[in-house]
C-alpha positions in Angstrom: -32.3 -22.1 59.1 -34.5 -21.3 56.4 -38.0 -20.5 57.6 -39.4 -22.4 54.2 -38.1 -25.9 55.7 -39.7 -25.1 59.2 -43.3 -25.4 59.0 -44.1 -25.9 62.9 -41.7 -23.5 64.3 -43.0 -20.3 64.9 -40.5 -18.9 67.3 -36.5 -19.3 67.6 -35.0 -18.3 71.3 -31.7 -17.8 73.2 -31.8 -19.8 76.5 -29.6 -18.1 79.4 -26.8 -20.6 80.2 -25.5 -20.0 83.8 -21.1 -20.4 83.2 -18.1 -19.4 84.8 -17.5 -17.5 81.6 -20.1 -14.7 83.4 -17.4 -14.6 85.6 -14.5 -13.6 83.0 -13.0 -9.7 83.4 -13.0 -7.9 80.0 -14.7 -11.1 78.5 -16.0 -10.0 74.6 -19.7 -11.5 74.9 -22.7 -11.0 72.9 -25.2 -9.6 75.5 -28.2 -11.5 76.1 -31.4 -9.1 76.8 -34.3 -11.3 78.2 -37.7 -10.6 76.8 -39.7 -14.0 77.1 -39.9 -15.2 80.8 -41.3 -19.1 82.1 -42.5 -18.9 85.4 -40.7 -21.7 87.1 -42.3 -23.9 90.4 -40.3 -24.8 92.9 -40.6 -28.1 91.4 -39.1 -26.8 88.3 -36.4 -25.4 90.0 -36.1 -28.6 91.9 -35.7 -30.7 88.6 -33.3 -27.8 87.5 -30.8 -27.7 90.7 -31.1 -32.0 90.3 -30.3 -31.9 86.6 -27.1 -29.1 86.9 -25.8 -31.7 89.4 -25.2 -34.1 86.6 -22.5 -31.6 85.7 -19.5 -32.1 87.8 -16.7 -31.6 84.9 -16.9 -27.6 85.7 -16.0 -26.8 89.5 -18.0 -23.7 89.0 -19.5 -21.2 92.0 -22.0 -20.8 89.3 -23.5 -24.0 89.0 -24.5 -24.9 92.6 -27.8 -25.1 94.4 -27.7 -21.2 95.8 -26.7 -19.9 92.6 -29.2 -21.2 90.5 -32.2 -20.6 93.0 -30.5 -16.8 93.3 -30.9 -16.7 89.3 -34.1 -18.0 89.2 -35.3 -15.3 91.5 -33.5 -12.3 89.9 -35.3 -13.8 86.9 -38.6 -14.0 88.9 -38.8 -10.8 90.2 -37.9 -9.3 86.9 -41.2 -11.5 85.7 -43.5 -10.9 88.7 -42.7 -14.3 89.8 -41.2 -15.9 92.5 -38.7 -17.8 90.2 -38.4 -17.5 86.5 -35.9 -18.9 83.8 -35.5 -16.0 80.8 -35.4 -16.2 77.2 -34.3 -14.0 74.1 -36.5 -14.1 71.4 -34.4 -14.0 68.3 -36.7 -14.6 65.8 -40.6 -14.8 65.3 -41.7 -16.5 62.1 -45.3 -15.8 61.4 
């Protein structure tokens, strides 16, 4: 992406996406290092645990209710927030 052709975007981020490939021994990953945080209502995490439900193609202990709302507050107190969702900022265009 060429920042020329991008006239609105300021900002590019890395969302965290919640897998069972966390859960892989000795899996090669790039790391993901949060350092943008949205403080999430319990509404938002409502719509999010509603949303994930969609996906039933993964039988995943990482996709249900508990897990999520455990994420989202490992996020949140990392945030000084009660839930959070984090972000990578991988590129500022100013």
């Amino acid at each position: 992406m060429r920042p020329a052709f991008m006239k609105n975007v300021h900002a590019i981020y890395a969302g965290e996406v919640i897998s069972s490939a966390d859960q892989a021994v000795g899996a090669i990953r790039c790391q993901f290092i949060p350092n943008t945080y949205i403080v999430l209502t319990m509404k938002d995490l409502d719509c999010k645990i509603e949303t994930m439900s969609i996906y039933t193609g993964e039988a995943s202990i990482t996709r249900n209710s508990d897990h999520i709302t455990t994420y989202a507050k490992k996020r949140g107190g990392e945030a000084n927030a009660i839930y959070a969702e984090a972000f990578m900022l991988l590129r500022s265009i100013e």
